[in-house]
N, C-alpha and C positions, 0 to 999 in steps of 0.2 A: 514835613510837619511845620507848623507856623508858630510860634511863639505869641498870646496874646495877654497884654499884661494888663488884669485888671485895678483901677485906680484907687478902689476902697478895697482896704486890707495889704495891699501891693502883691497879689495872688497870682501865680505864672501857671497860664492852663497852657497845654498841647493839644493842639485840634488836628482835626485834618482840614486840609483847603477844601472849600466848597469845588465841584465839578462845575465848570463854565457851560459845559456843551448841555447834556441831554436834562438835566435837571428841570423839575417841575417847581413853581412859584410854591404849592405847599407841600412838597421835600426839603425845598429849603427854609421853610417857617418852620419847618416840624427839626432839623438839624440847629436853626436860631433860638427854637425853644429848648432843646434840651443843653445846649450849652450855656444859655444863661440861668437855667437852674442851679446847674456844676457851680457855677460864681457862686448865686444866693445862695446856696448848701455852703462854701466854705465862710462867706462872707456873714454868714450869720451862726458860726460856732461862737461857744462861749468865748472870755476873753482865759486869755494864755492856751486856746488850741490853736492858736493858727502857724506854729513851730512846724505843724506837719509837713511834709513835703511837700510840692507839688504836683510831685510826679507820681504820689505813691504815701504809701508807708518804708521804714524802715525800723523791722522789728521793735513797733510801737505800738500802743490800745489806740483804737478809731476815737473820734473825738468826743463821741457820748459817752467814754468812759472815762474821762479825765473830767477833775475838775476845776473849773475857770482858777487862774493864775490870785485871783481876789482872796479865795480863802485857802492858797495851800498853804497855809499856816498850821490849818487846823492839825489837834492833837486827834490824839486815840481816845481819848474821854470825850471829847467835843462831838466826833463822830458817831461814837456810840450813843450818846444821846439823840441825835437829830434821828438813826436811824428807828432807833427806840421808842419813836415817835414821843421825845420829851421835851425837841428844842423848844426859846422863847419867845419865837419870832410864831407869827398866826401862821397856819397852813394854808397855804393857796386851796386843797384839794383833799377832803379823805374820805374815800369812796369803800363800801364792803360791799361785795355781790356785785357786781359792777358786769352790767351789760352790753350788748349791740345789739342795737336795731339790724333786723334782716327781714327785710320786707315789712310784712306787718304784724309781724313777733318780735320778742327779744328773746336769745340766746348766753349764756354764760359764755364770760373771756378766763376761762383758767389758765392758769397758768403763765399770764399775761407779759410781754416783751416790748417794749415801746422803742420806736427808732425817729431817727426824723425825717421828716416826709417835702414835700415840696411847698412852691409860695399860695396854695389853694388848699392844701390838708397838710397843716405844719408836722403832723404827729400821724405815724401809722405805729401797727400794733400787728404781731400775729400771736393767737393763741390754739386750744385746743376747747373741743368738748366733747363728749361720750357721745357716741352716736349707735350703742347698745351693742351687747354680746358681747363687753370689754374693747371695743375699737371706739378707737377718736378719727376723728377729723382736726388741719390745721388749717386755721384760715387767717385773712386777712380783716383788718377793720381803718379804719381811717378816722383823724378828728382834729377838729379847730382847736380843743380847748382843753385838752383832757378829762371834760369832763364827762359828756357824750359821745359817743362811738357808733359808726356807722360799718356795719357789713360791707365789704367787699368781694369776696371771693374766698372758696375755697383751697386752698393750696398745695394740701397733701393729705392721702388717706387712703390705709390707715395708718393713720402716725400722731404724734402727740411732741410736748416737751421740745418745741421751738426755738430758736434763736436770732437774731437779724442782728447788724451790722451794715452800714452806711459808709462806704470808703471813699477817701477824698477827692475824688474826683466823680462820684456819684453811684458806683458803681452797687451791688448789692449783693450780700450773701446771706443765706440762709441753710440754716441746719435740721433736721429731726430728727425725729426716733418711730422710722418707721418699724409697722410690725403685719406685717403682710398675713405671716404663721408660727405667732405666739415664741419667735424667736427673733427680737428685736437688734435692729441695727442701725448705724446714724447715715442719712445721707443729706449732702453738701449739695446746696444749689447755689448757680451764679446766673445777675441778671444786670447788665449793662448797665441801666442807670432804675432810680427807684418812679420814673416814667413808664419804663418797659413793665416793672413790677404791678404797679398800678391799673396797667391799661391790657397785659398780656402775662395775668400773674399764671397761669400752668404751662408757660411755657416759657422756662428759663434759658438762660442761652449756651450752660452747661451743667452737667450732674454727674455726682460722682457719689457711689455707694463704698463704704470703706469696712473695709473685715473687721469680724468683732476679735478682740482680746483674746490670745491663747488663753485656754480652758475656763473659758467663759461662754455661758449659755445666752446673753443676751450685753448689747450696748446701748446706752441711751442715756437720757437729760444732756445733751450737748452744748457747750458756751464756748465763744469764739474770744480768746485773748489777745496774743501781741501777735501782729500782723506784718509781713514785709510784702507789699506790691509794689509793681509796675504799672502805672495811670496806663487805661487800657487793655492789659492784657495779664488774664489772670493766670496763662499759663508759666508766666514770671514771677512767683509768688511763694511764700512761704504760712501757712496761717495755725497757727495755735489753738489746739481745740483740747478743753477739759472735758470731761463726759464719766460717767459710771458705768461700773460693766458687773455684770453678777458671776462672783466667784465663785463656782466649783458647784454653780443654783445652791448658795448656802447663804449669803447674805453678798449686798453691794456694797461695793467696794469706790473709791475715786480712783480716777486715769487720767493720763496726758497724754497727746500725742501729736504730729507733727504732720500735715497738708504738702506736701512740695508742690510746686508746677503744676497743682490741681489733679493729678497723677502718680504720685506714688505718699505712702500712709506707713508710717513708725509708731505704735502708740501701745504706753503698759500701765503698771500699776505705778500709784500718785503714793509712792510709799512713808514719805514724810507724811504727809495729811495723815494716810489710815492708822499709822501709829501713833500718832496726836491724838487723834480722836477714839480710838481703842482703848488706849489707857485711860479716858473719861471715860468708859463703859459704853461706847457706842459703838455698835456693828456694825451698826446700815448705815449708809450715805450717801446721797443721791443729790442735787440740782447744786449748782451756787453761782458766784459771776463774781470778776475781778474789778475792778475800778482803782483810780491810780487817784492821788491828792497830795501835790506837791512831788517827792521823790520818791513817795512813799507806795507801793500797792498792796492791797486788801483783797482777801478773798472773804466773800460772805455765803454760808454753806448751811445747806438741812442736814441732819444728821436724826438717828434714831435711835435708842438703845435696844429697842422690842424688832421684831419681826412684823414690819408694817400687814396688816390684817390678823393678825394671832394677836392673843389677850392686850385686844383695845390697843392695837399696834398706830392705826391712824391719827390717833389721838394722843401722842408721842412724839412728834415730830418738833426738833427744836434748832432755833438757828446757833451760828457760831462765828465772828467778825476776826479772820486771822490775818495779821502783820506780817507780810510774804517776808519783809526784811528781818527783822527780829526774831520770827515764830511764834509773838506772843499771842495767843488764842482766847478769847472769851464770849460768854454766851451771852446771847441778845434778844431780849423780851420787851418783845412789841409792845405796847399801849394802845392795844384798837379796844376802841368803842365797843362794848357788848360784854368785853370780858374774854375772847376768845385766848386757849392757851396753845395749841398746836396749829404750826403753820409752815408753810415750804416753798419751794420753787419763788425763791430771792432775787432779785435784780434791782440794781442801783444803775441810775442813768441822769446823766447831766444834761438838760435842756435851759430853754431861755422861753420866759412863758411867756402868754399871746401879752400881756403886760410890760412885754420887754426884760423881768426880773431874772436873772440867773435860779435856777433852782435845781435841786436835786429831788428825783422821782426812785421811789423805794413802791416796789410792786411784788406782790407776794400772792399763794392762794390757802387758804382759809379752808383747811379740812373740818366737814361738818362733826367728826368727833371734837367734843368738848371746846365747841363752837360756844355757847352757853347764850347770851343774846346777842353777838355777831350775824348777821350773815353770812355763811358758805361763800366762798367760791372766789371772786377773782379781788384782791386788796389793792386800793392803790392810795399812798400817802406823798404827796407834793409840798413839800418843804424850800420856803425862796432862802435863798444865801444871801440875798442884799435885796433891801427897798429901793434902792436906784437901780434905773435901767441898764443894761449892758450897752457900752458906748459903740455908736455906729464904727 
């Protein structure tokens, strides 16, 4: 292996030597392309990620879940406002209903997941949509600017309640909830780099299906937290997966559980959260995503008191921003446009927009109960952290 050290950022990648002998002119333009993605993927994380390894993770969040070094200042009140859509700074972005072009339709992005993409589509996205008789489809979409979304491919189905993660050396995993016969399970995909993804998204370069939860009838909404790899090879690996499981088919529940070497799976009940949130009177719980700011990590989670479909269950749906360090817990109500008061499937993701600005993206979906003049369906609010650009 060769050591090559790039000059902006001072970032140590492991290649392999090019082959002298049988090599074709574009194997090796197509091997020069995908390693200088790897660079521009590290070289263009916010500022304060680039502490990551080189070679990897070690039991760390990927760098979209961190936030740039500029504001880990921020408190718990600070945060709960920008997510709350209150901050005082203008929004880059705030989209309800939020589509993809697919051909010459558009389709709903529920449930939406934004990761970063390469120096041609800065921004990919995978989400789900009903494709009837209760099965979804997961797909891909791609986009410059967060604002418009283009189809790409379909990725998995039937399955829904997606995840993607970008690791430092380019690599790509994704998660579902597939559900082939009404008895739902999560499976883990890996793909080389987010080129492969792109260009050869149903065919990942490993998959692994993981058993559901003793006495539990279904797993699903899966989120990918602190990570340990090995640049290149994912059977070196450690990877953190939250996800819900339905208890005893009586109400869901949160779970944790642990990935080794892509090949063996530990995972039970998230028994701090369910008793947090039980004594608020809430049963069900389903989607959230962890994000870290300064030393600090947050889980932001839906929760429900009702039995989602039973007496106006849908329409019940409420988030909750907890302080993994402290345990301190509180509820968080959006400001979207229209009025809407029930909404889920949460994700916070730290990008730098086509403007250069550091920002934080809060993406949610907008159940059409007690929508009120909202738009349904896929939410997304783009909030910058600083009017100056992030330094080359």
């Amino acid at each position: 292996m060769k050591r090559v050290i790039a000059s902006v950022g001072v970032a140590l990648f492991l290649i392999s030597p090019f082959s002298a002998s049988a090599q074709t002119l574009a194997e090796l333009q197509e091997q020069l392309r995908i390693l200088l993605e790897k660079i521009a993927a590290l070289q263009g994380a916010p500022v304060g990620q680039q502490s990551m390894s080189p070679a990897g993770l070690e039991w760390s969040y990927t760098p979209s879940q961190i936030a740039p070094s500029s504001v880990s200042s921020l408190s718990y009140e600070q945060i709960e406002t920008i997510l709350e859509e209150r901050g005082s700074a203008t929004p880059y972005a705030v989209l309800s209903g939020l589509n993809a072009t697919r051909g010459s339709v558009s389709e709903g992005m529920d449930a939406l997941k934004i990761a970063r993409g390469t120096s041609e589509h800065p921004y990919i996205g995978v989400y789900h949509r009903l494709v009837g008789s209760g099965k979804f489809e997961v797909s891909l979409a791609r986009s410059t600017d967060l604002r418009t979304w283009q189809h790409v491919a379909v990725l998995d189905a039937p399955a829904s309640q997606a995840d993607i993660r970008i690791l430092p050396d380019g690599a790509v995993l994704l998660a579902t909830e597939r559900n082939p016969n009404n008895r739902p399970y999560i499976r883990v995909s890996f793909y080389n780099s987010v080129t492969d993804l792109l260009t050869n998204p149903t065919v990942p370069a490993r998959i692994i299906d993981l058993p559901r939860t003793s006495g539990a009838s279904a797993d699903g909404t899966p989120s990918f937290n602190r990570i340990t790899y090995t640049a290149g090879n994912i059977g070196s690996s450690q990877i953190e997966i939250s996800y819900h499981y339905y208890a005893g088919s009586v109400r869901d529940q949160q779970a944790i559980g642990t990935l080794t070497n892509f090949s063996q799976w530990s995972g039970g009940p998230d028994t701090t959260v369910n008793s947090a949130l039980s004594a608020r009177g809430y049963q069900h719980l389903g989607d959230r995503d962890y994000f870290q700011v300064g030393a600090t990590t947050y889980e932001l989670l839906e929760a429900n008191p009702a039995e989602p479909g039973r007496s106006n269950g849908w329409g019940n749906w409420d988030l909750f921003l907890i302080n993994k360090g402290t345990g301190e817990m509180r509820g968080i109500e959006l400001s979207i446009p229209g009025g809407a008061t029930s909404y889920g499937n949460p994700n916070v993701t730290f990008f730098t927009l086509p403007d250069g600005r550091p920002a934080v993206v809060l993406s949610a979906f907008v159940f059409s109960e007690n929508s009120n003049a909202t738009p349904s369906g896929a939410h997304l609010y783009v909030y910058p952290l600083s009017e100056q650009p992030v330094p080359p």
